[in-house]
GUBATOR-113055 format. One record per residue (C-alpha): x, y, z. Coordinates in steps of 0.1 Angstrom, whole numbers, plus 2048, in hexadecimal, padded with zeros to 3 digits. Each point is the difference from the previous one (the first is absolute). Layout:
<rs>
XYZ ...
</rs>
This chain:
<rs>
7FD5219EF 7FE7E4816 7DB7FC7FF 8018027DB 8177E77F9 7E97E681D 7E680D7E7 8107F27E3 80B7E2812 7E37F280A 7EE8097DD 8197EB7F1 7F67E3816 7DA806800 8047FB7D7 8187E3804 7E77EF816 7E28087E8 8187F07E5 8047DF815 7DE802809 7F67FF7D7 8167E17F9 7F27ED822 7DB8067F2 7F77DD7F3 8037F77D6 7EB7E67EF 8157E6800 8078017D9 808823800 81B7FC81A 8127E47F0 8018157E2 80E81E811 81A7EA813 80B7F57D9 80181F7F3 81280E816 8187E6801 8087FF7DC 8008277FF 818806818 8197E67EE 7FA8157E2 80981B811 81F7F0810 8077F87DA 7F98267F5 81C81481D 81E7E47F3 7F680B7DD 803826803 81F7FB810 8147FD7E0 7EB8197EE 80881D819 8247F7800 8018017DB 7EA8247FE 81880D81A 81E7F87EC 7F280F7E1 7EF81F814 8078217EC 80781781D 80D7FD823 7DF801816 7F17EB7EA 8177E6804 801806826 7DB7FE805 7FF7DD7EC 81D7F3819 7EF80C81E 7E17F07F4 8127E37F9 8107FC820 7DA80A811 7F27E47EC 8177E480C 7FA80B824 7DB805800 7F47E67EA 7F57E4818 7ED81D812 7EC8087E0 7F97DE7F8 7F47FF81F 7E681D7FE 7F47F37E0 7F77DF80C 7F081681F 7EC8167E4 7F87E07EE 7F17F2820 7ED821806 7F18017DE 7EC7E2808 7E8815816 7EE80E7E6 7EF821801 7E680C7E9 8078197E6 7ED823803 7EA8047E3 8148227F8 81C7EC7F7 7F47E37ED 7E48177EB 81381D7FA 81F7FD7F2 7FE8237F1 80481881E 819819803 80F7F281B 8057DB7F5 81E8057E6 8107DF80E 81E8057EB 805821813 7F87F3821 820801811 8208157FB 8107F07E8 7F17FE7E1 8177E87F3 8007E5819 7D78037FD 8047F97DD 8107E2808 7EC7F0816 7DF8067EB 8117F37E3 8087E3810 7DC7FA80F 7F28067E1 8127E77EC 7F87E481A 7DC8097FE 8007FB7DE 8107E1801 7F37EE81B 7DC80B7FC 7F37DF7FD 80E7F0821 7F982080F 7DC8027FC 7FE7DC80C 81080C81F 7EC81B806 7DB7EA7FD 8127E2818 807820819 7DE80F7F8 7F17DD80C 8137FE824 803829807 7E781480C 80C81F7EF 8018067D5 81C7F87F4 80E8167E3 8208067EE 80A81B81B 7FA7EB81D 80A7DB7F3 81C7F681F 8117E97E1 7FB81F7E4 81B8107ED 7F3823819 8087EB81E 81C7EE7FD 80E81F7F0 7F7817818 80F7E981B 8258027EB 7FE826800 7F8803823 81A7EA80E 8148107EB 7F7824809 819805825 81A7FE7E4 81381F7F8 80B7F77D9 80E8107E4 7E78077E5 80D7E87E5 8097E581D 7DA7FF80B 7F57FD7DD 8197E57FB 7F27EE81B 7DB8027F5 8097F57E1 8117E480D 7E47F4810 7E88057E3 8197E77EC 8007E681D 7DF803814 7E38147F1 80B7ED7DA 7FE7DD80E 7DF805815 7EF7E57E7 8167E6811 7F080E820 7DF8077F9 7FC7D87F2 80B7F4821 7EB814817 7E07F87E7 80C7DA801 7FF806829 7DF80A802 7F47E97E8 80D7E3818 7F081581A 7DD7FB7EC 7FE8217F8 7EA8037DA 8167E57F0 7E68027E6 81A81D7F4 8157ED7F2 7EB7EE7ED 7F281B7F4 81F8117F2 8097DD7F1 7DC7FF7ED 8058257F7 8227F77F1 7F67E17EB 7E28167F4 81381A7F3 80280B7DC 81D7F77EC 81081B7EB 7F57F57E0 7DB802811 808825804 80280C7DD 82980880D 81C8057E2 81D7EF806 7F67E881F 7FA825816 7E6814800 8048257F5 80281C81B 7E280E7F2 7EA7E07FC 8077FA824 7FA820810 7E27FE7EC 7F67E1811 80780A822 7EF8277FE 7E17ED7F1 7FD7E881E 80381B818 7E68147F2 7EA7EC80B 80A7F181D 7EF80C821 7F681E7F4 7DA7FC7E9 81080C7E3 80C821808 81D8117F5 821817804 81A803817 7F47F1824 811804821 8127E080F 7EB7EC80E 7DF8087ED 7F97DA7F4 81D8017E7 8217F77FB 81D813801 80C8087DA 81B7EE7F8 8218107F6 8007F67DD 7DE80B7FA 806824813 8238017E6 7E47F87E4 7E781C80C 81E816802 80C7FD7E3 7E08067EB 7FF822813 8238077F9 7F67F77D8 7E681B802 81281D80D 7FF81D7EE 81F8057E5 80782580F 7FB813818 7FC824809 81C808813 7EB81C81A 7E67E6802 80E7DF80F 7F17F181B 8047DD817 7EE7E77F4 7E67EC81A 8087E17F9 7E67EF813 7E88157F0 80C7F37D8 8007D980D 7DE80780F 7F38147D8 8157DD7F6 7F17E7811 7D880E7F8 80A8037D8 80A7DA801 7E77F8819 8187F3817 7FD803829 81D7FB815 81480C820 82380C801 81D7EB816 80C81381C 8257FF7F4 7F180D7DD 7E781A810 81F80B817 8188037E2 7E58147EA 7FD81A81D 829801801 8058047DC 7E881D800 80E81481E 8237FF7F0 7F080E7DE 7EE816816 82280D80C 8118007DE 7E28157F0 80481A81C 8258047F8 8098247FC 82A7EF7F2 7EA7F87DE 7F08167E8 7D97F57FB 8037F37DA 8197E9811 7ED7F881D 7DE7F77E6 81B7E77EE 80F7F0825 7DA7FE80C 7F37E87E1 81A7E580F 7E97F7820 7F07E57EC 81F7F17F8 8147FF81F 7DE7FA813 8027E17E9 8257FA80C 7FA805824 7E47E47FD 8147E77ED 821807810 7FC80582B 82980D800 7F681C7EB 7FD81581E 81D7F0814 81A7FC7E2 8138247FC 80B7F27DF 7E47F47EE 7FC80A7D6 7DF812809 80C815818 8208087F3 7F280B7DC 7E3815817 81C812811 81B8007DF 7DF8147F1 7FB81781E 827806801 80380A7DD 7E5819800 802816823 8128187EC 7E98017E3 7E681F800 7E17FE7E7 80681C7E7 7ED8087E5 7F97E47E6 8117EA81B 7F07E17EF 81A8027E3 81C80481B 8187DD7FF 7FE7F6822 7DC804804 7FA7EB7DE 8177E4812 7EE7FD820 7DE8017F0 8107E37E6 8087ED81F 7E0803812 7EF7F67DA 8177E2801 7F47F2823 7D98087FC 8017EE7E1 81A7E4803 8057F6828 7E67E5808 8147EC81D 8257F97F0 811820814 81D7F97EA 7F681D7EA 80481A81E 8267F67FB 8067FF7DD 7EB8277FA 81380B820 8207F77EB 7F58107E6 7F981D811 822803811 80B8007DE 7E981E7F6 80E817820 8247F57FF 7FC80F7DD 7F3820809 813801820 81F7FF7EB 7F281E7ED 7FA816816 8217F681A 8158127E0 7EF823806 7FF7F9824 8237FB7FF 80B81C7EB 7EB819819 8107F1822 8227FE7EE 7F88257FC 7F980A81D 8197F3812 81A8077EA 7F3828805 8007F7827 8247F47FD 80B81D7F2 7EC819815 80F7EC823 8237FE7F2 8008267FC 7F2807821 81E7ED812 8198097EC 7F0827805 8007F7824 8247F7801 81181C7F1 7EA816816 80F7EB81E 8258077F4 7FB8227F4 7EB812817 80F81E813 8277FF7EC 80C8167EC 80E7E67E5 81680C7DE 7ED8057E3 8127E07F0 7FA7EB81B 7D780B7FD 8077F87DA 8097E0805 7E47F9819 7E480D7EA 80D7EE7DB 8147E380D 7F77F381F 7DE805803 7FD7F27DF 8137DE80C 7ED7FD81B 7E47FE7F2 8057EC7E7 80A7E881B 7E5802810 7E97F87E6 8187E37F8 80B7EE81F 7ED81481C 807811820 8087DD814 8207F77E4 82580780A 8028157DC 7E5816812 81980581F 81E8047ED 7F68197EA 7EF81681F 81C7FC811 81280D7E1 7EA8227FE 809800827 8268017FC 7FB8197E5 7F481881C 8177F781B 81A8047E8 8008257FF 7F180881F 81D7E7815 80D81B819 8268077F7 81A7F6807 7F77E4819 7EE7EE7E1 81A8047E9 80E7DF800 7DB7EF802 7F98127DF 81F7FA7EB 7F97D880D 7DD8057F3 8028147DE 80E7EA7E6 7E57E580A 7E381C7FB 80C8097E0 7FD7DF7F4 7DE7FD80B 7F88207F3 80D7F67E0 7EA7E7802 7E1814803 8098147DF 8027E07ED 7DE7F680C 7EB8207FB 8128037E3 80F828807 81080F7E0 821800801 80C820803 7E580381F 8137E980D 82680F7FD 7F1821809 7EE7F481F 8237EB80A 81181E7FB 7E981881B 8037E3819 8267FE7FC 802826801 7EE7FA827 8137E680A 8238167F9 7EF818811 7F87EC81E 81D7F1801 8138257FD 7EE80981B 80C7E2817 81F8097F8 80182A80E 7EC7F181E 81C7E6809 81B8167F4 7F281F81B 7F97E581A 8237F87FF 80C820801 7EE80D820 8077E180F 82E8027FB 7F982880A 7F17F381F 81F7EC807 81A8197FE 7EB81A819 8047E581A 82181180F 7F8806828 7E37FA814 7F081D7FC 8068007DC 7F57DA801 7E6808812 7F78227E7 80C7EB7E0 7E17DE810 7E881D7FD 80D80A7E3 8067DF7F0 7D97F780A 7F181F7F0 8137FA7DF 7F57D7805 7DC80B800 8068187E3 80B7E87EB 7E77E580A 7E58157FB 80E80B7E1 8017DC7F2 7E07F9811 7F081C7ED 7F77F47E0 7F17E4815 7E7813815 7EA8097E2 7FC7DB7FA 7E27EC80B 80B7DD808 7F47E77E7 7EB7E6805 80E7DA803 7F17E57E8 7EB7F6818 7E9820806 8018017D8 7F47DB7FB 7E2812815 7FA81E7EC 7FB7EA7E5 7E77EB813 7EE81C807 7FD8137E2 7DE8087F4 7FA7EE7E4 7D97FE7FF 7ED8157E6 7F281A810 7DA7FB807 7E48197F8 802821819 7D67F6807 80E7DE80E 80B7FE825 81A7E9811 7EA7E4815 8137F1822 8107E37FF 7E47EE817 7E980C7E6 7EC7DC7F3 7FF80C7D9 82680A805 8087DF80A 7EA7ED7E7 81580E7E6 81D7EA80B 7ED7E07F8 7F08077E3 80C7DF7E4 80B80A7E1 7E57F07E8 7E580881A 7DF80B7EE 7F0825809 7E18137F5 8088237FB 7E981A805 8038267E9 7E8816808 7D87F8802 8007F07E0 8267EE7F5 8097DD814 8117E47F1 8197E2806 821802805 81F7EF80E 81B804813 81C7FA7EB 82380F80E 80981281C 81F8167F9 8117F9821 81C81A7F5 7E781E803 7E47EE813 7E38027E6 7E47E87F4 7FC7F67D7 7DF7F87F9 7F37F17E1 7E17F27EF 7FD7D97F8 80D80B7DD 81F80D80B 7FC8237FF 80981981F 7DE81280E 81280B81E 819806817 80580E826 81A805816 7FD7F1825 7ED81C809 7EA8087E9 7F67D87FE 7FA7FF827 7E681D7F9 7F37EC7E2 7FA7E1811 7EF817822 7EC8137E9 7F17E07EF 80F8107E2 8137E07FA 7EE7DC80E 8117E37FE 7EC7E17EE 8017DD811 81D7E87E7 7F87DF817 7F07E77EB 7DC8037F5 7F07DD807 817807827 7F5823808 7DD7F27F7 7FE7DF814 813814820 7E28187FB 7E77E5802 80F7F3820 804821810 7D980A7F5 7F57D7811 810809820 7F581F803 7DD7F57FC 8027E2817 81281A815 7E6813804 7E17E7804 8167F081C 
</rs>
């Protein structure tokens, strides 16, 4: 271990010398004084960008919708106030370093369409990715002009090409130099993107203010000051609008995308044309003109399609058909090219979803035009959870896992409204994504409609069930306390009377009531309980005890009548047995005290000498024993009855659970499927499998905790099944019963995508 870590030792300082060793190698002149100014300026920007996110992660924090959320944006917060001098720091280090320019492999400036070059999917999170080539992409755009003049007055003191990639004052670079300073940071999600964005709004949107200064430094320098002349001639020579045939002072989207596919078509390239790689002698296709291309495909789509034939559309291969009818040549943008390839792995995903029935897949699949459109025009499309798009994608998705392609399913309501969406957006959406959020209203509207619908059968079945559950558990305890207090005594054929028609009847109606947990529960178990004890009590030691305790059971039992409603001359007749046992009871106390007495004052008067003493002890013992085992014999046929205690446990464990089919087994507890069963959400989705030829949708509505079984019902309301614990646990092992995926479409997708990128790269590495 030693060895290894002198290993890693001295590899850190071999690299840390080679990096000293790149920024001693001598500059031009020019070149250095405009690193020195970037990076001087940058890293006051970035000074500028750590006080600002500040406030914004204390705010996020105190608005955070859960706990670790809002621990993970303090944390952050408090890592950010400690480390940022050390990242400002590494960026100006990485700022420095940038200035040593490499070449860039032909691989990755020619061919921007291998598998393995999905930039947005480059690192782990796709999110933060996103970000950052959203950002670049928006300063390239903007600051083309200053940018290219960069580039040739580098070109002219560098031995190596200079190209987007490797330009140390590029929107890549300076970038690149942010995220890697800001990599050793261990940050929240949102608290990373916070900080990106915070220095797209503060550094990467002011660049201009940059990029004049370092051109006005070169030009001082001698470096092609002719430049500036030149962009001064090319701006006085300029067109004005009313030149331009424009309507309005503008001109059109169309006119211009017109103007600018027609002079690529015949720049650098003798003519030819079609879709060209980057870097082929054209420029990259604007974004407005790819949105124009776009949307002429998306006009042409077909109005239907067959729902067993859908397939994903190559996009690259339609622009390219595009481009050679309107004899057109151009290259895709990275970003764009990127985005394309993105759009169509998640529509890959979404076609290959077994949660949707094929007619709705063929309706889902005609939207890759349209949110390919989005994607383009909108970079947070991908990042933003909450965007219209997506959330009408997934509202769509959502509404219809439960839907099953019947016959004449085109007539079917909710396949009518989906397709009406998907007409709506092919035909309407051009770049104003307002109209994802007003037909993903409308839609809501459309399910909360049938929702309601079907939530009343739904209802009436679960309402059902459980009442049937209720009753079927409240007769098993009661059942299992009478067996508790009667087992094994011989009781009066009153006292069974008023078990069987009174009490068991107010027990359970309070047990369907107010439960097994309420104090009306307890009392009236205790009543039945006192019932028995009161004419089994061994006499005449629990004489007193029971005249203390009669008058307030008759009232109870009085009480019973009135609420099961006994007839009344049930009633007197029943009052009348019971009082006939008590006199007798009590009659019998009476002989055993009266011949306890008696043996006891004849023991008394033997006592006359020792001897007789001595004779009249043994006697007096022998008569003693005879009466105590005469009053203890009624007793000894009497099994002691249970406290309240064990019978609050009785009724705990009475079976209660419908009794499963004899061919199904009992699993162990360890058992996987056994334990699944205990997690299963109610409203989860499942396909159900009957036989070879029957499977359809359904969902777990209600589980009848009372008697442990599962309600399933279609997404109409109806019930198509139920299981107890058992039976469901062999369901779910036999594949019988699979449960569908309810995470979010456009989610499940995109968390797809990323797990297929990193598998790839995880391979090739």
């Amino acid at each position: 271990m030693k060895d290894s870590n002198n290993v890693v030792s001295m590899q850190g300082v071999f690299k840390e010398q080679q990096r000293e060793a790149k920024r001693t190698l001598s500059l031009p002149a020019p070149v250095t004084a405009v690193r020195d100014k970037a990076q001087a300026l940058l890293a006051e920007q970035a000074k500028l960008v750590f006080a600002k996110v500040d406030d914004s992660l204390f705010a996020m924090a105190e608005k955070a919708h859960g706990q670790d959320e809002q621990d993970g944006l303090f944390q952050a917060l408090r890592l950010l106030r400690v480390e940022r001098r050390k990242v400002v720091e590494r960026f100006s280090t990485h700022l420095a370093d940038a200035f040593h320019v490499r070449d860039v492999p032909a691989d990755e400036r020619d061919d921007p369409y291998a598998a393995d070059n999905l930039s947005l999917v480059h690192n782990d999170d796709l999110e933060q990715l996103v970000a950052v080539d959203t950002m670049v992409a928006h300063a390239k755009r903007d600051f083309s002009q200053p940018l290219t003049e960069i580039s040739l007055r580098l070109n002219t003191l560098l031995s190596v090409k200079i190209y987007d990639k490797n330009n140390p004052l590029g929107p890549d670079a300076i970038c690149d130099a942010f995220v890697e300073a800001c990599r050793p940071l261990d940050l929240h999600i949102r608290a990373r993107l916070t900080l990106l964005k915070k220095f797209e709004q503060l550094v990467m949107a002011n660049l201009g203010k940059l990029y004049e200064q370092c051109n006005d430094l070169f030009v001082e320098h001698g470096v092609l000051p002719s430049l500036k002349q030149q962009r001064r001639a090319a701006r006085q020579q300029r067109p004005s609008p009313g030149a331009q045939g424009v309507r309005g002072g503008q001109a059109t989207a169309a006119e211009a995308s017109q103007e600018r596919a027609g002079s690529m078509s015949t720049g650098g390239h003798g003519g030819g044309h079609g879709l060209l790689p980057l870097g082929a002698g054209v420029a990259p296709m604007p974004p407005q003109d790819l949105l124009s291309h776009l949307g002429a495909l998306q006009s042409h789509l077909p109005e239907n399609y067959d729902g067993e034939e859908i397939q994903l559309l190559n996009v690259n291969s339609l622009l390219q058909q595009r481009l050679l009818e309107v004899r057109q040549s151009a290259s895709l943008a990275k970003m764009d090219s990127d985005i394309i390839k993105l759009v169509e792995m998640l529509f890959s995903f979404i076609l290959e979803d077994r949660n949707l029935a094929e007619p709705i897949k063929s309706q889902l699949g005609r939207l890759q035009l349209p949110l390919l459109k989005v994607a383009i025009a909108d970079k947070s499309f991908f990042s933003k959870g909450g965007h219209p798009a997506r959330k009408l994608l997934n509202e769509l998705a959502d509404a219809a896992t439960g839907w099953q392609a019947k016959e004449g399913y085109a007539s079917d309501p909710l396949f009518k409204k989906i397709s009406e969406v998907v007409a709506k957006v092919l035909a309407e959406f051009d770049q104003d994504i307002h109209i994802f959020s007003t037909l993903l209203e409308s839609f809501r509207e459309f399910i909360l409609r049938e929702r309601k619908r079907a939530e009343k059968l739904e209802r009436r079945i679960v309402d059902e069930a459980d009442g049937k559950a209720k009753t079927q558990a409240a007769r098993a305890r009661v059942a299992a306390v009478m067996d508790a207090l009667t087992a094994e005594r011989d009781l009066p054929p009153v006292v069974t009377e008023w078990l069987e028609k009174v009490w068991s009847n107010m027990l359970f109606l309070t047990c369907i009531k107010e439960g097994t947990e309420s104090e009306r529960w307890n009392r009236d178990v205790r009543t039945a309980r006192d019932l028995v004890w009161s004419v089994h009590a061994p006499m005449p030691d629990s004489r007193k005890q029971l005249l203390g305790l009669l008058p307030a059971l008759q009232e109870r039992l009085r009480a019973g009548v009135e609420a099961v409603s006994l007839s009344a001359f049930d009633a007197r007749r029943m009052f009348a047995g019971l009082k006939d046992v008590y006199r007798e009871r009590f009659a019998l106390a009476q002989r055993l005290a009266e011949e306890r007495s008696r043996k006891a004052r004849e023991a008394v008067r033997d006592e006359v000498s020792e001897q007789v003493r001595s004779q009249a002890a043994q006697e007096t013992r022998a008569p003693a024993a005879d009466v105590q085992a005469d009053s203890a014999q009624p007793a000894e046929t009497v099994v002691e009855l249970p406290q309240m205690e064990e019978l609050e446990q009785v009724v705990a464990q009475a079976e209660v659970a419908p009794a499963a089919s004899e061919e199904v087994e009992a699993l162990p507890q360890s058992d996987s499927h056994w334990q699944q069963t205990f997690r299963l959400a109610q409203g989860s989705w499942f396909e159900l499998k009957r036989g070879d030829e029957e499977q359809f949708r359904c969902r777990l509505a209600a589980v009848i905790k009372d008697i442990d079984q599962f309600i399933f019902v279609n997404r109409n309301g109806a019930k198509v099944a139920e299981f107890t614990r058992v039976e469901l646990a062999h369901a779910l092992r036999n594949a019988q019963l699979m449960p569908l995926d309810d995470g979010m479409l456009f989610e499940r997708a995109l968390q797809s995508v990323i797990g297929t990128v990193r598998k790839s790269r995880g391979e090739m590495s």
